[in-house]
KEKE-3310 file (N, C-alpha, C; in steps of 0.2 Angstrom, whole numbers, plus 5000, padded with zeros to 4 digits):
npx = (4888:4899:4893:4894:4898:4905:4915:4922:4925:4936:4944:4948:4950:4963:4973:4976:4980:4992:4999:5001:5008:5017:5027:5029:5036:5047:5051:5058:5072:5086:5085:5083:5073:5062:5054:5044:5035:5026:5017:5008:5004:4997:4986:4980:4976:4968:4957:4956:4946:4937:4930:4927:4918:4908:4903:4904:4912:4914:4916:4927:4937:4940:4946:4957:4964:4966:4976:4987:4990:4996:5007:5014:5018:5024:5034:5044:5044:5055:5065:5068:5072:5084:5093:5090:5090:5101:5108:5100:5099:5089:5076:5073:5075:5066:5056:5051:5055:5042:5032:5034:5032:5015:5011:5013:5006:4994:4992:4992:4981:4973:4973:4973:4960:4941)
npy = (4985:4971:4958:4942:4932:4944:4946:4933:4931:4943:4938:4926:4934:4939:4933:4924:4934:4940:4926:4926:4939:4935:4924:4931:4941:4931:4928:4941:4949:4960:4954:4961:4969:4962:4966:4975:4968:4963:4959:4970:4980:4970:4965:4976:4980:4969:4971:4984:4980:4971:4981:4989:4980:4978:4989:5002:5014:5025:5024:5016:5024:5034:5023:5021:5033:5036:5023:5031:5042:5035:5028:5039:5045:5034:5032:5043:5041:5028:5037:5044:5037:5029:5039:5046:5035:5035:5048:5050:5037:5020:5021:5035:5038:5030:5034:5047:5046:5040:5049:5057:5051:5050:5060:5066:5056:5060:5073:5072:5063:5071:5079:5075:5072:5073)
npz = (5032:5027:5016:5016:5002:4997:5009:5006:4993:4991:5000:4993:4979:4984:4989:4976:4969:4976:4975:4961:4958:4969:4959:4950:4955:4959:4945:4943:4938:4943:4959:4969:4965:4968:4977:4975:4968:4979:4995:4997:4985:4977:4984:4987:4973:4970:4982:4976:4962:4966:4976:4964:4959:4968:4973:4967:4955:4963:4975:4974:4967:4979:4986:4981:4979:4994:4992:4985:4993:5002:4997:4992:5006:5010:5000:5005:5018:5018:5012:5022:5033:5034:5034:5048:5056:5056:5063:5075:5082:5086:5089:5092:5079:5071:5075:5074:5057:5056:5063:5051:5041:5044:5046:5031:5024:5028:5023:5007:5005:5009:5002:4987:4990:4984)
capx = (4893:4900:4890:4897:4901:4910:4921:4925:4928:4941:4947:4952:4955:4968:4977:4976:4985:4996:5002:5002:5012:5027:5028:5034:5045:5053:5055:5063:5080:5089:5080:5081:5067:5057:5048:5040:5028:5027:5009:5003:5001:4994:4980:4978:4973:4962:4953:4949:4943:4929:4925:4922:4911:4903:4902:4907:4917:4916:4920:4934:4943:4942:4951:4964:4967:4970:4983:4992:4993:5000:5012:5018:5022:5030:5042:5047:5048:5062:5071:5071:5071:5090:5098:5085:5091:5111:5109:5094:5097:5085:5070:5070:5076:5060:5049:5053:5050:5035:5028:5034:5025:5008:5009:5012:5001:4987:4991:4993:4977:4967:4975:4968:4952:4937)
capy = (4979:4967:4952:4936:4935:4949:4946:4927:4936:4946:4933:4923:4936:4942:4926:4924:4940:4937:4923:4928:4941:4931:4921:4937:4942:4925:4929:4946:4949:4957:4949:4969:4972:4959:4968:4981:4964:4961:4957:4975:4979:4962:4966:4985:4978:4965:4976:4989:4977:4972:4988:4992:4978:4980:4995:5007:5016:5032:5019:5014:5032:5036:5020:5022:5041:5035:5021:5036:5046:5029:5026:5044:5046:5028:5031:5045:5037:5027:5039:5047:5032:5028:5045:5047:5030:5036:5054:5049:5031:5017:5022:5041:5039:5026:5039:5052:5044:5037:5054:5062:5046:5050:5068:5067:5053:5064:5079:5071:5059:5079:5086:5072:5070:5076)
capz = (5033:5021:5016:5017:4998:4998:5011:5002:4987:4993:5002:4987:4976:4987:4989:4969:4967:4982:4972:4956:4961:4971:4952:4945:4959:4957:4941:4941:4940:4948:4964:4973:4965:4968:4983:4972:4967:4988:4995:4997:4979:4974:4988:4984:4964:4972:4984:4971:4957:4970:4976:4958:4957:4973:4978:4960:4953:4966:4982:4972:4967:4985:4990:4975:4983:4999:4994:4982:4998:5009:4993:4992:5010:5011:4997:5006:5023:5014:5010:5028:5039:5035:5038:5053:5060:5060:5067:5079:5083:5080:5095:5090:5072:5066:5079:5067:5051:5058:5061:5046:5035:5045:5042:5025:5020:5031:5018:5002:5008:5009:4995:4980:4991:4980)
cpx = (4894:4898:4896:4901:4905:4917:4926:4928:4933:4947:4953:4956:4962:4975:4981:4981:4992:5002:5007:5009:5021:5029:5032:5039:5050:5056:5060:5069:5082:5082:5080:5076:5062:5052:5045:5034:5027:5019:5004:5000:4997:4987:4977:4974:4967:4956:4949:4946:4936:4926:4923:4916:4907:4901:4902:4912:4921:4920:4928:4940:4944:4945:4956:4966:4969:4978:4987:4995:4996:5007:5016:5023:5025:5037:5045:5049:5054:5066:5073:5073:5080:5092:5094:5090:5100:5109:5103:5094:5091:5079:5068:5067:5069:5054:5047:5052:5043:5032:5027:5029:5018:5004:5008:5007:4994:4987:4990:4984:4972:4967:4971:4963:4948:4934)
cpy = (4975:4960:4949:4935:4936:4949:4938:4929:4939:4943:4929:4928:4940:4939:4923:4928:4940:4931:4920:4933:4941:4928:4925:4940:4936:4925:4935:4947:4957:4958:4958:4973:4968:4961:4973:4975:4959:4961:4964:4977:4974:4962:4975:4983:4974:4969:4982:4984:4975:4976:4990:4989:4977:4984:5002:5008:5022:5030:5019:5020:5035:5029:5021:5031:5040:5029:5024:5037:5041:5028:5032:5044:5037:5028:5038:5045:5032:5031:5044:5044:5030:5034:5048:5043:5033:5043:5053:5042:5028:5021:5029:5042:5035:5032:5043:5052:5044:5046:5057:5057:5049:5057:5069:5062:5057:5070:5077:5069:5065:5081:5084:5071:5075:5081)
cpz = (5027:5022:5014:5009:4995:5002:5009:4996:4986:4996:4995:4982:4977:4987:4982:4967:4971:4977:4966:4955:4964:4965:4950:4949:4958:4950:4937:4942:4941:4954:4970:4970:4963:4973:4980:4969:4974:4988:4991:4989:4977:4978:4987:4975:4967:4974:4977:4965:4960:4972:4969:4956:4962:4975:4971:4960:4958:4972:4978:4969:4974:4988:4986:4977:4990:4999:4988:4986:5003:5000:4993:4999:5013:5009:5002:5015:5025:5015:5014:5033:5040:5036:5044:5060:5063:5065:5073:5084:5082:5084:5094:5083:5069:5072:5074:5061:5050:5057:5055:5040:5038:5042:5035:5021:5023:5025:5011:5001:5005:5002:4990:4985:4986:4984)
residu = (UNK:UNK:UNK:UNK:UNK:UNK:UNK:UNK:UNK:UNK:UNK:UNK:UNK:UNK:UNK:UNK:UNK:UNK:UNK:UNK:UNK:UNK:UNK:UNK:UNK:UNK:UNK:UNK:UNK:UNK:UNK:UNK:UNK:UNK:UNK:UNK:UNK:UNK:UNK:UNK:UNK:UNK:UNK:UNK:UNK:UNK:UNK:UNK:UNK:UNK:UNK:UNK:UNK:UNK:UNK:UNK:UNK:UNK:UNK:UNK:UNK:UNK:UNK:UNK:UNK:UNK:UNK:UNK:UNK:UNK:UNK:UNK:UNK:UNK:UNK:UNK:UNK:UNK:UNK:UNK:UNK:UNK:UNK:UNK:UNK:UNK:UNK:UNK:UNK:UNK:UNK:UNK:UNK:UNK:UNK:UNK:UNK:UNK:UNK:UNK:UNK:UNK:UNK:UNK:UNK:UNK:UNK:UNK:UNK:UNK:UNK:UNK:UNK:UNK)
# end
């Protein structure tokens, strides 16, 4: 279980990066690629910097290989989820992605595990 600390620790420095973060999206141009510096990043960098210093370096290559496998199969839930949505409508068409993200983040996930 995660002592107290630890979960304060995370807390802020997730908030910190979080914020940091929105700074530089406000100041990227053009503003359609401000969501590549969006929370999850900003907490994904947080999170593993305290698993490194709480837990190591091993905790932390197995959290960094899971959110490869959540990064892989998002980008490519993108770029099924619009031609899903036309030919499926919205209720099959995000059903659809949906599965096809879980699956693929479940193999990619196995594949870089140690």
């Amino acid at each position: 279980m995660n002592s107290l600390p630890e979960i304060v620790l995370k807390a802020c420095a997730g908030g910190l990066f979080v914020v940091v973060f929105a700074l530089v999206a406000e100041a990227v141009q053009p503003k359609r690629l401000a969501g590549i510096f969006a929370a999850a990043p900003s907490v994904a960098l947080a999170s593993l910097i305290l698993t490194v210093v709480f837990k190591g370096n091993r905790d932390a290559s197995l959290a960094a290989r899971g959110m490869i496998g959540g990064a892989v199969a998002f980008t490519a839930y993108t770029i099924v989820e619009a031609p899903a949505l036309g030919r499926l409508g919205v209720a099959r068409g995000s059903a659809a992605a949906l599965v096809m993200w879980l699956a693929l983040a479940a193999a990619v996930t196995f594949a870089v595990a140690p």
